[in-house]
PQR file with spaces between the fields and no chain letter, atoms N, CA, C, O and H, PARSE charges and radii, in Angstrom:
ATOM       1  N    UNK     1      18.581   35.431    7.982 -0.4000 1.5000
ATOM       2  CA   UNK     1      17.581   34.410    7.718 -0.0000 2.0000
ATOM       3  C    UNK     1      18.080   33.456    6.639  0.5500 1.7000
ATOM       4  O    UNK     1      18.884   33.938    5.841 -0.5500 1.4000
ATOM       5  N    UNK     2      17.668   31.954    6.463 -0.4000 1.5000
ATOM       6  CA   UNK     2      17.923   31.196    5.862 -0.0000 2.0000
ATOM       7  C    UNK     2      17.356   31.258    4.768  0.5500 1.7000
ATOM       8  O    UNK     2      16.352   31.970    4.786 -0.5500 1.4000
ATOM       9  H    UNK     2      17.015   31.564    7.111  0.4000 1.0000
ATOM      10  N    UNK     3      17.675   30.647    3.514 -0.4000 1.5000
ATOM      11  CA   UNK     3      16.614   30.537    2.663 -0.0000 2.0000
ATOM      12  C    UNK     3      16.228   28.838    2.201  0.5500 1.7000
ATOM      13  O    UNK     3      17.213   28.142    1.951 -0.5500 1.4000
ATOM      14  H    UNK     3      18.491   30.069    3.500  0.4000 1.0000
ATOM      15  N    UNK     4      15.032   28.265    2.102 -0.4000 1.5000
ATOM      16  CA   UNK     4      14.671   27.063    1.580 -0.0000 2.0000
ATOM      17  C    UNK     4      14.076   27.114    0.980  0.5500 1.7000
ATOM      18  O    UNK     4      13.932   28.054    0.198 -0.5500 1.4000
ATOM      19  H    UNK     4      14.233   28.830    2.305  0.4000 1.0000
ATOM      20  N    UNK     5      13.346   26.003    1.052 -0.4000 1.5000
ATOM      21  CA   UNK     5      12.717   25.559   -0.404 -0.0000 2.0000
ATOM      22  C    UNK     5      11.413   24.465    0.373  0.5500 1.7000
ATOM      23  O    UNK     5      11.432   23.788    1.400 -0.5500 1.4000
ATOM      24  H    UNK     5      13.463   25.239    1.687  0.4000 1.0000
ATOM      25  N    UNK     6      10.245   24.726   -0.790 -0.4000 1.5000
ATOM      26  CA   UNK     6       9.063   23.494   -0.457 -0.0000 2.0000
ATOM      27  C    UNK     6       9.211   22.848   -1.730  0.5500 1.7000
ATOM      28  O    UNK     6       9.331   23.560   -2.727 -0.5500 1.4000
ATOM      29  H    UNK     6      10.230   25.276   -1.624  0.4000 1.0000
ATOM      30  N    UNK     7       9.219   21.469   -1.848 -0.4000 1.5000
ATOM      31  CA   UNK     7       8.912   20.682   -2.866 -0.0000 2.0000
ATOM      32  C    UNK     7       7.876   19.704   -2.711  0.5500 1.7000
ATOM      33  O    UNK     7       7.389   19.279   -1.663 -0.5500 1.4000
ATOM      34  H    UNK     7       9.122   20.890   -1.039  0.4000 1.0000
ATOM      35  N    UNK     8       7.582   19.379   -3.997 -0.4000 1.5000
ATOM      36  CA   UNK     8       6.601   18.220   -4.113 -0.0000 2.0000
ATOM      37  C    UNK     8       7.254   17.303   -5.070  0.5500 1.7000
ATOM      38  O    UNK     8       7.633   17.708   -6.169 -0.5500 1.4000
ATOM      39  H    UNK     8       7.977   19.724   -4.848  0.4000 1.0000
ATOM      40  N    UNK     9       7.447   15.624   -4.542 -0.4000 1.5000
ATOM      41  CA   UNK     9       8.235   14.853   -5.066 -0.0000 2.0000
ATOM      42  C    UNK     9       7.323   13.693   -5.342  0.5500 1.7000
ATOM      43  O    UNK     9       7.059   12.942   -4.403 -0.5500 1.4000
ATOM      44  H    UNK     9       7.138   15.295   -3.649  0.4000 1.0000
ATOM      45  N    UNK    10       6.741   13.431   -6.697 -0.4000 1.5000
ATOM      46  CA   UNK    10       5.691   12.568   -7.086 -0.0000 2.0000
ATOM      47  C    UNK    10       6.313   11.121   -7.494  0.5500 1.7000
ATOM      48  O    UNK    10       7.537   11.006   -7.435 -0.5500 1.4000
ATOM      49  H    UNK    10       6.956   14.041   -7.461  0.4000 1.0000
ATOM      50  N    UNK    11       5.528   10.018   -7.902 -0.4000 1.5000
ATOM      51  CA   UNK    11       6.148    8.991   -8.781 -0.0000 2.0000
ATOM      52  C    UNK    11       5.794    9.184  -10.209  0.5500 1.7000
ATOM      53  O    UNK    11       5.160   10.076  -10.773 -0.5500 1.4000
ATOM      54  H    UNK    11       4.533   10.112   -7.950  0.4000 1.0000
ATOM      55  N    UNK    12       6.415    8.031  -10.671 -0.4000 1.5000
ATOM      56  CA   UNK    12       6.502    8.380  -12.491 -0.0000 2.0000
ATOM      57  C    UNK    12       4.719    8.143  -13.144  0.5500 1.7000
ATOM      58  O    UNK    12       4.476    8.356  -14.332 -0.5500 1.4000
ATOM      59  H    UNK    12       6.930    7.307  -10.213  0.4000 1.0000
ATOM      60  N    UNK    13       3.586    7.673  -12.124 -0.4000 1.5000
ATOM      61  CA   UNK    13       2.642    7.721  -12.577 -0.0000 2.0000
ATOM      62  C    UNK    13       1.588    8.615  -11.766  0.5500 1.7000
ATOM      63  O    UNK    13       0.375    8.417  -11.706 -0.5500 1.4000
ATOM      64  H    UNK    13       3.782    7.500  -11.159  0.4000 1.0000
ATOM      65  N    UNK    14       2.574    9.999  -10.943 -0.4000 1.5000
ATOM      66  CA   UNK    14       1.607   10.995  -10.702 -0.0000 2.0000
ATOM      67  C    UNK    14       0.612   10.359   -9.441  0.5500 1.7000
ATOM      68  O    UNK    14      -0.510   10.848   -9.311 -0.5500 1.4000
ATOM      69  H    UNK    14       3.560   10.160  -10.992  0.4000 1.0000
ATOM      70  N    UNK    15       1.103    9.149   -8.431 -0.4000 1.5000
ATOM      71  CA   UNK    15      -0.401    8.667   -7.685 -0.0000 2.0000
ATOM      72  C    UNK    15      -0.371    9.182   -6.509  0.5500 1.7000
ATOM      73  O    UNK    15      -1.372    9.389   -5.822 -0.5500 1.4000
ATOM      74  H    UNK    15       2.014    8.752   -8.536  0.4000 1.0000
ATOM      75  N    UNK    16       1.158    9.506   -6.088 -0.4000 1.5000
ATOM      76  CA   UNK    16       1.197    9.665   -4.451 -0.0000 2.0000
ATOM      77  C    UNK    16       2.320   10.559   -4.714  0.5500 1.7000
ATOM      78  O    UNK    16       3.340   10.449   -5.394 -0.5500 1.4000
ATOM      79  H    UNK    16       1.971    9.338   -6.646  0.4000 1.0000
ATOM      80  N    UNK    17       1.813   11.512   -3.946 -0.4000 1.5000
ATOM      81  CA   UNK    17       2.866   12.910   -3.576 -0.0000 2.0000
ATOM      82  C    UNK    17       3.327   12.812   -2.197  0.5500 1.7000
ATOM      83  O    UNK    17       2.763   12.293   -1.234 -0.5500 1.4000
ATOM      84  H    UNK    17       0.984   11.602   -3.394  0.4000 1.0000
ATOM      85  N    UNK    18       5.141   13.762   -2.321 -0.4000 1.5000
ATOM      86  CA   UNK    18       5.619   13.868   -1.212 -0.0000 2.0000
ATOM      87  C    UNK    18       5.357   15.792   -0.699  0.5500 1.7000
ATOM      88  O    UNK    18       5.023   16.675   -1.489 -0.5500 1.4000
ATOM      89  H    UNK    18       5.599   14.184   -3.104  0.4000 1.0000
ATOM      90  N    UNK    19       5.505   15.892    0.104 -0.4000 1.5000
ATOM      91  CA   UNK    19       5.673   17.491    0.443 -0.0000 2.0000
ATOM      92  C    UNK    19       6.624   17.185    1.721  0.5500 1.7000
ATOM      93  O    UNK    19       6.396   16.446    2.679 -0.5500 1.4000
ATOM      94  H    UNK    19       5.777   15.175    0.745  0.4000 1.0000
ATOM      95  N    UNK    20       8.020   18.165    1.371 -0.4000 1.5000
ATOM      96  CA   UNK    20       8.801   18.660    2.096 -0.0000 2.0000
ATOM      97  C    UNK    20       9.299   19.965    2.020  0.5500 1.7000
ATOM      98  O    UNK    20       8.994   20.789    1.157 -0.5500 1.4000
ATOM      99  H    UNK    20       8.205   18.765    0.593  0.4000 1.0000
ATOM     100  N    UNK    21      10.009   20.112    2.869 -0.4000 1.5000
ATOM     101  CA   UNK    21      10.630   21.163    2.976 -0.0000 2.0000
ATOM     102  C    UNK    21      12.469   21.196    3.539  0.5500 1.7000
ATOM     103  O    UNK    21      12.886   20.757    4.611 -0.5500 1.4000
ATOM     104  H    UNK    21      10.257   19.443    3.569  0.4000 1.0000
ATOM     105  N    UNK    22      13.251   21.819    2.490 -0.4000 1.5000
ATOM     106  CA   UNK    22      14.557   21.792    3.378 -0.0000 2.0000
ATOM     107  C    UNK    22      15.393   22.638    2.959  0.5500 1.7000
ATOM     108  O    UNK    22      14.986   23.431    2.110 -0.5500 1.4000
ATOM     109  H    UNK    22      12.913   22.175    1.619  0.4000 1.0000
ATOM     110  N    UNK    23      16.872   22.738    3.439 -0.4000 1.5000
ATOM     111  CA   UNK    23      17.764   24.313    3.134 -0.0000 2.0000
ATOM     112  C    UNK    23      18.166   24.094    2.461  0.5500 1.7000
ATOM     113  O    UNK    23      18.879   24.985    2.000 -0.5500 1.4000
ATOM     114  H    UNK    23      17.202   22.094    4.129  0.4000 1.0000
ATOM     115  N    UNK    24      18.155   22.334    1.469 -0.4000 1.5000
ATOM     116  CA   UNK    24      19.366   22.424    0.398 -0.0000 2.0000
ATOM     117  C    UNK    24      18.630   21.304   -0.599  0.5500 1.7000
ATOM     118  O    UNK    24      18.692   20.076   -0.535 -0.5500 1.4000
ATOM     119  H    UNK    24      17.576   21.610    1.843  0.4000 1.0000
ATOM     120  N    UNK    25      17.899   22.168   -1.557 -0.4000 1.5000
ATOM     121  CA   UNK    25      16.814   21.015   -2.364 -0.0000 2.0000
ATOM     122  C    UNK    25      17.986   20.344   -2.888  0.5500 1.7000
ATOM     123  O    UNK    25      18.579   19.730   -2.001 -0.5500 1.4000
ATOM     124  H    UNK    25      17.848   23.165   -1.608  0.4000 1.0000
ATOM     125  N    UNK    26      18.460   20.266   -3.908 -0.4000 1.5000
ATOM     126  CA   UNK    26      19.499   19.445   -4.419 -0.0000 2.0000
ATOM     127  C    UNK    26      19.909   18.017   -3.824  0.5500 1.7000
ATOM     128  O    UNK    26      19.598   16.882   -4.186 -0.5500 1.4000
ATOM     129  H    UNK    26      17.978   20.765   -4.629  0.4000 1.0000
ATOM     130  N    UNK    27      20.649   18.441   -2.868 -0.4000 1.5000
ATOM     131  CA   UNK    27      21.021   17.799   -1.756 -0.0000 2.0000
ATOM     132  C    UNK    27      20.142   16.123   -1.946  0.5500 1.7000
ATOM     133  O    UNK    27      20.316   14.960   -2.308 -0.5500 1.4000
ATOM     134  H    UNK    27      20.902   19.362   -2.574  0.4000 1.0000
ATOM     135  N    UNK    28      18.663   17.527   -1.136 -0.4000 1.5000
ATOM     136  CA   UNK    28      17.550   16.609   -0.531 -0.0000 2.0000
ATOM     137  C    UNK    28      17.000   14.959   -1.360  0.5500 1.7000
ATOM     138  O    UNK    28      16.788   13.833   -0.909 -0.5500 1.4000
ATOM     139  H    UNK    28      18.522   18.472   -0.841  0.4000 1.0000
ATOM     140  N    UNK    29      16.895   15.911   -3.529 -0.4000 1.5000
ATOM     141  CA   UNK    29      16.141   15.185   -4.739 -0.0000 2.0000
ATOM     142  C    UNK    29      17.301   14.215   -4.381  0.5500 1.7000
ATOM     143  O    UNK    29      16.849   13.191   -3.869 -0.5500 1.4000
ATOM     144  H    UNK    29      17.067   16.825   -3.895  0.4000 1.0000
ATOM     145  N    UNK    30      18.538   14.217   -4.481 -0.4000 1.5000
ATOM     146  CA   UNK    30      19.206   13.278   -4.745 -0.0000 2.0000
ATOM     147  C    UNK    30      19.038   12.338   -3.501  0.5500 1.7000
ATOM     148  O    UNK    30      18.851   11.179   -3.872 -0.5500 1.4000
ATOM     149  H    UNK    30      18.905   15.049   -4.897  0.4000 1.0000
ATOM     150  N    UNK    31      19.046   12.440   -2.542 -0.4000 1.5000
ATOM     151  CA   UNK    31      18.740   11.671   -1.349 -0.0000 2.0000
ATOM     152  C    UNK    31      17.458   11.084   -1.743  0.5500 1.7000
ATOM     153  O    UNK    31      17.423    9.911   -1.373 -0.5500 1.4000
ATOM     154  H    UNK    31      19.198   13.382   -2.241  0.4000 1.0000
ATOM     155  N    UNK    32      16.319   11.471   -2.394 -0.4000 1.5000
ATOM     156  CA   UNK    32      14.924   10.813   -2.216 -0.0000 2.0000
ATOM     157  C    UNK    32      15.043    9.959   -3.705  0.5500 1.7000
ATOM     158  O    UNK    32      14.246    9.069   -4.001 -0.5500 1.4000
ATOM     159  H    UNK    32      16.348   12.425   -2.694  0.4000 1.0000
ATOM     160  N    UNK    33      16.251   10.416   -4.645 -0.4000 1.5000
ATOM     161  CA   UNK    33      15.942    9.701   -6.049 -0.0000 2.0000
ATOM     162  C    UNK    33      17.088    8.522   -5.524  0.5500 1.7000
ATOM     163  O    UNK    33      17.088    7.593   -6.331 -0.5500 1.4000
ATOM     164  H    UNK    33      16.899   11.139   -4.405  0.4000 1.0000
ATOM     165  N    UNK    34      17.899    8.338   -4.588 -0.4000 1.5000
ATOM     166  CA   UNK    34      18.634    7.110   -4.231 -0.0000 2.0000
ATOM     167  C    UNK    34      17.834    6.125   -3.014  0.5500 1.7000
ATOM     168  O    UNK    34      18.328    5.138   -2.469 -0.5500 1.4000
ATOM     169  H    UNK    34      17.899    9.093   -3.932  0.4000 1.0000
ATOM     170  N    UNK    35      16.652    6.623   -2.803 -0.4000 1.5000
ATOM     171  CA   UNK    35      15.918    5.914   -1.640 -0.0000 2.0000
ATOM     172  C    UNK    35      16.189    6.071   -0.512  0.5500 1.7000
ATOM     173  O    UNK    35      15.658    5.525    0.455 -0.5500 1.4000
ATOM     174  H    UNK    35      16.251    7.425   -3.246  0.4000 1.0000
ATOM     175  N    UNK    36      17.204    6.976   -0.523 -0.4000 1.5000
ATOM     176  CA   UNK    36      17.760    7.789    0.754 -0.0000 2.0000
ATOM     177  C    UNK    36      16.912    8.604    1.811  0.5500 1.7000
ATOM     178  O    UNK    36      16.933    8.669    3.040 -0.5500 1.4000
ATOM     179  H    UNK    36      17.636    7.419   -1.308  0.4000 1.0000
ATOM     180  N    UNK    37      16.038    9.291    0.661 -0.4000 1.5000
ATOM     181  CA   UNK    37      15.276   10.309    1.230 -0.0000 2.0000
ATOM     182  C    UNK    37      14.336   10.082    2.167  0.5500 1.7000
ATOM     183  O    UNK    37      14.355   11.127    2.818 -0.5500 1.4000
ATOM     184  H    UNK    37      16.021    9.238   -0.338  0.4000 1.0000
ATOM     185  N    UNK    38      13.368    9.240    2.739 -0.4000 1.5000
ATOM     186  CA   UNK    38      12.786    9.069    3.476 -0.0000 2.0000
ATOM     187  C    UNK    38      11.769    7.147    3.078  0.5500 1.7000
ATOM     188  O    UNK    38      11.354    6.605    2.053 -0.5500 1.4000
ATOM     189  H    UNK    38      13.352    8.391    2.210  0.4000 1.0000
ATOM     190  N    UNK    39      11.784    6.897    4.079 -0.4000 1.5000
ATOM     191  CA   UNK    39      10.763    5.376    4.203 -0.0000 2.0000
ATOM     192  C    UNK    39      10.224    5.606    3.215  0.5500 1.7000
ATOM     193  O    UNK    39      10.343    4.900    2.214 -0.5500 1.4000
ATOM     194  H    UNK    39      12.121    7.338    4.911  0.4000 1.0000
ATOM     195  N    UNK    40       9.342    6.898    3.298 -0.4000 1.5000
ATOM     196  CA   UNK    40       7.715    6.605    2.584 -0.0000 2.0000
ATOM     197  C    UNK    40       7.615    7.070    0.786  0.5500 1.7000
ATOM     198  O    UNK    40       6.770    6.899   -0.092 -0.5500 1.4000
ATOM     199  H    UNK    40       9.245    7.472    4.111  0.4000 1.0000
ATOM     200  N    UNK    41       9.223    7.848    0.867 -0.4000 1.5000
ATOM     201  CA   UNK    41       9.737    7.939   -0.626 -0.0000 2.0000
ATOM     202  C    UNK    41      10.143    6.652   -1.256  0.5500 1.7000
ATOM     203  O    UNK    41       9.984    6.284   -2.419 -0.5500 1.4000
ATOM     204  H    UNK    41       9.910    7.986    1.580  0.4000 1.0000
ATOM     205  N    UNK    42      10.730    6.012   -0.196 -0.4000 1.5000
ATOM     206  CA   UNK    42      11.446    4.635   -1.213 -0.0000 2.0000
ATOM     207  C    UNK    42      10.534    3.502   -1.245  0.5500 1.7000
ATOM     208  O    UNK    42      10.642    2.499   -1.951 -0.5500 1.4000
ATOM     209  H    UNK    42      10.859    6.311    0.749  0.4000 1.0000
ATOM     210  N    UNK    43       9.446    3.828   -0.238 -0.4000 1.5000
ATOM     211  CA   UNK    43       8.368    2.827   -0.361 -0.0000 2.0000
ATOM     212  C    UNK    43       7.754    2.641   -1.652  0.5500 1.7000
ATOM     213  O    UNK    43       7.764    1.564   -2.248 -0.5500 1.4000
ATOM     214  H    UNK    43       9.358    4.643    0.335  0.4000 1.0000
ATOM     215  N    UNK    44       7.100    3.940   -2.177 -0.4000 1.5000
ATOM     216  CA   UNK    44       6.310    4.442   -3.331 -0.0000 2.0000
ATOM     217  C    UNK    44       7.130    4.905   -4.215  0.5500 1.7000
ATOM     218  O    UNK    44       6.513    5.210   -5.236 -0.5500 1.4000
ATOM     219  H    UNK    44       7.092    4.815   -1.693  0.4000 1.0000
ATOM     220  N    UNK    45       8.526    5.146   -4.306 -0.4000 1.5000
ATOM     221  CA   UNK    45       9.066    5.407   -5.244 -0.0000 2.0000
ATOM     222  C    UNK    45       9.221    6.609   -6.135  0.5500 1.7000
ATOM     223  O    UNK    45       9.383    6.745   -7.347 -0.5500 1.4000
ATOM     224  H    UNK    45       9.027    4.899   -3.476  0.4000 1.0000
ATOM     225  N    UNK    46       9.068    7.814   -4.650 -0.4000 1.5000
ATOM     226  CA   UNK    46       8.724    9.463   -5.296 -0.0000 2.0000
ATOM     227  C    UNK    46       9.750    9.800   -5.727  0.5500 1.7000
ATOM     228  O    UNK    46      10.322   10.586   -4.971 -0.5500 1.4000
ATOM     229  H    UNK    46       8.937    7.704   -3.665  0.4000 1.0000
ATOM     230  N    UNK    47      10.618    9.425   -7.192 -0.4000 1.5000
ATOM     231  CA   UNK    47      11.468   10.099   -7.928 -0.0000 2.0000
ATOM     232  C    UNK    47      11.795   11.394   -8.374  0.5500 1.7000
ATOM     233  O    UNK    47      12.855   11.982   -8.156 -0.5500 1.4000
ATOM     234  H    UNK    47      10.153    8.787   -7.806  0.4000 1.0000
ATOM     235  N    UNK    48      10.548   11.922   -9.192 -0.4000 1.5000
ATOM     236  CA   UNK    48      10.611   13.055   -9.558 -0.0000 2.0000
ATOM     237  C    UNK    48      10.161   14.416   -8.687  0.5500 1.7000
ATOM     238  O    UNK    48       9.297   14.463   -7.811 -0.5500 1.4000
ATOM     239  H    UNK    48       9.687   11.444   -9.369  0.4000 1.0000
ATOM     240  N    UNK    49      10.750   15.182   -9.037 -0.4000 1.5000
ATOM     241  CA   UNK    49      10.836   16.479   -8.619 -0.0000 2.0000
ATOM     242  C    UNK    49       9.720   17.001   -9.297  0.5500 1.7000
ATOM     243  O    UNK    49       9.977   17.300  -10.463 -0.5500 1.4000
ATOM     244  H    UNK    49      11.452   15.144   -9.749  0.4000 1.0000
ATOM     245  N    UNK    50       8.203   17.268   -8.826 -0.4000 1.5000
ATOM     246  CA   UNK    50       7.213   17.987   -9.618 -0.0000 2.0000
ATOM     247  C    UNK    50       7.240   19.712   -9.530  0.5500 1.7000
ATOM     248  O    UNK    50       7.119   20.492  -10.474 -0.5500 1.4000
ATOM     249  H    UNK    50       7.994   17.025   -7.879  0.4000 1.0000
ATOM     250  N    UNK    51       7.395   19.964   -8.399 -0.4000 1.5000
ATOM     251  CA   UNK    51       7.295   21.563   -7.525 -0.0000 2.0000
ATOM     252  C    UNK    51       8.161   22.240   -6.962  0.5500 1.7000
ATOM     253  O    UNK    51       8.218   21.584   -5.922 -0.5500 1.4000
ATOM     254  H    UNK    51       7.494   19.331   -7.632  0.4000 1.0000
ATOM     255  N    UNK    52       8.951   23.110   -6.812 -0.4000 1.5000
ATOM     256  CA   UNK    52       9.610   23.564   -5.640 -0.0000 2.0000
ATOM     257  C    UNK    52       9.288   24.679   -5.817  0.5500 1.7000
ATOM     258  O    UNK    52       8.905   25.090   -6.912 -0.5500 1.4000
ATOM     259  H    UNK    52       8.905   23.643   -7.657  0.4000 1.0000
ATOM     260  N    UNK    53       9.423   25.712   -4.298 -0.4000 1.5000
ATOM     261  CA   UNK    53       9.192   26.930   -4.061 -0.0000 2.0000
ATOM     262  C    UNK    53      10.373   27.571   -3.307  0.5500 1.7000
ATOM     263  O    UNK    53      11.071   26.964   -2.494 -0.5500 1.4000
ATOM     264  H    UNK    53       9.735   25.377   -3.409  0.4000 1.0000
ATOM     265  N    UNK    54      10.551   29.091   -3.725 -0.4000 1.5000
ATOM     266  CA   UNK    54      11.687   29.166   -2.518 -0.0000 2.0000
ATOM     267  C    UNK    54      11.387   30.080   -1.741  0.5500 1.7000
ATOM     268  O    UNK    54      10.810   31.099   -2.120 -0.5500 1.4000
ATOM     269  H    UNK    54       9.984   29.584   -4.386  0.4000 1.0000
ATOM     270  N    UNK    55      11.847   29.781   -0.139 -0.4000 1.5000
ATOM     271  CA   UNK    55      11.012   30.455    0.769 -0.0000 2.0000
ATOM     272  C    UNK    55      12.260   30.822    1.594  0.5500 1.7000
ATOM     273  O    UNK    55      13.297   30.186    1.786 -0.5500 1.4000
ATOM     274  H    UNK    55      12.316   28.953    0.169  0.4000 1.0000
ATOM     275  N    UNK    56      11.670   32.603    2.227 -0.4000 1.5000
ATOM     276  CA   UNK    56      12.821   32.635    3.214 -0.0000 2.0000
ATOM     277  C    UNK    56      12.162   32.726    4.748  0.5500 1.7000
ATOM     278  O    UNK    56      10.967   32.740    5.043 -0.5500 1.4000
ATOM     279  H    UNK    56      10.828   33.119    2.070  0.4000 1.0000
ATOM     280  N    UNK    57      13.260   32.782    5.578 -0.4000 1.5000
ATOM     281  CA   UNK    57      12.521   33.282    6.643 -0.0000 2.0000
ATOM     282  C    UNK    57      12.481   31.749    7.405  0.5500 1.7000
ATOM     283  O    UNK    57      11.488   31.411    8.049 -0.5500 1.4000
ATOM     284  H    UNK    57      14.231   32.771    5.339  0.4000 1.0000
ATOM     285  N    UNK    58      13.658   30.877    7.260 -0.4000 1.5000
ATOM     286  CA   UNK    58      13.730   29.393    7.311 -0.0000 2.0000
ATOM     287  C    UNK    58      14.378   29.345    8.938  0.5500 1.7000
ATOM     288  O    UNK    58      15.374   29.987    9.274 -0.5500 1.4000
ATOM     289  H    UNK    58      14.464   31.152    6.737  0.4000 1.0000
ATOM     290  N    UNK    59      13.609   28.470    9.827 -0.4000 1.5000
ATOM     291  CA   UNK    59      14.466   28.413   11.544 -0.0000 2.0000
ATOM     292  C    UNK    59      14.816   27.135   11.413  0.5500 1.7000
ATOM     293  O    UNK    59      14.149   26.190   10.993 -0.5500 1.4000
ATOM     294  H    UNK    59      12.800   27.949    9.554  0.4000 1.0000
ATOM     295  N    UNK    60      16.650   27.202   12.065 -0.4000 1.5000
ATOM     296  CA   UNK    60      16.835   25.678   12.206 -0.0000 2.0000
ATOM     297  C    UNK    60      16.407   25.294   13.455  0.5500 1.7000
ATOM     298  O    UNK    60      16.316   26.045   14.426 -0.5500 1.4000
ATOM     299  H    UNK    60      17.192   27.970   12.406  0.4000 1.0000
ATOM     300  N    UNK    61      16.086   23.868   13.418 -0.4000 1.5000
ATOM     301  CA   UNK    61      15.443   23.178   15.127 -0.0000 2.0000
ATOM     302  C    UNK    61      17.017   22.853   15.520  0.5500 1.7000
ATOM     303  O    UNK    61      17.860   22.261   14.846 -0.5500 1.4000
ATOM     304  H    UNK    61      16.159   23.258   12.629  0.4000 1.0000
ATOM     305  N    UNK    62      17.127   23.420   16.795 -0.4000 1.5000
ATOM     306  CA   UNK    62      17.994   22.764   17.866 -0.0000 2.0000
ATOM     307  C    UNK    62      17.674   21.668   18.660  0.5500 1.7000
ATOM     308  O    UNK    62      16.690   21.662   19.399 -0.5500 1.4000
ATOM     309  H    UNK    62      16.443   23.902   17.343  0.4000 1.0000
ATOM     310  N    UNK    63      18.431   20.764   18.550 -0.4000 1.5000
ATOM     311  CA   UNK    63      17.833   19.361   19.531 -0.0000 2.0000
ATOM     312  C    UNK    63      18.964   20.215   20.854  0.5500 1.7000
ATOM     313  O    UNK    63      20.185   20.359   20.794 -0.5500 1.4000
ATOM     314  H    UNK    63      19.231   20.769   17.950  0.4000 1.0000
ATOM     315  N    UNK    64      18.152   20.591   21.795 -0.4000 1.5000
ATOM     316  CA   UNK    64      18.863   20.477   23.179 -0.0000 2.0000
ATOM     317  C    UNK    64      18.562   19.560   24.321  0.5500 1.7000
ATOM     318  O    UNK    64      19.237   19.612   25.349 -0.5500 1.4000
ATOM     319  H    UNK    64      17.160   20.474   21.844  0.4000 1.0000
């Protein structure tokens, strides 16, 4: 089994939260703190890292 992680990735005034989930938080913060991370992160500007959890028991999706 894999292990991941849930985070919650806020802006610097706490208004709008992200919730994800993925196998390599690190990775992920730096992708969402370069605007990388998703539309609706670089829209609002979810910089910081408020939460993470680590979870196992993680399935990867196969695109077939």
């Amino acid at each position: 089994m894999k292990i991941g992680s849930v985070y919650i990735m806020g802006n610097k005034w706490k208004t709008t939260l992200y919730v994800g989930v993925t196998a390599d938080l690190a990775k992920r913060v730096i992708q969402h703190k370069s605007g990388a991370g998703s539309e609706f992160t670089g829209k609002y500007l979810l910089s910081d890292l408020l939460y993470y959890e680590r979870i196992g028991g993680m399935v990867m999706k196969m695109n077939l």
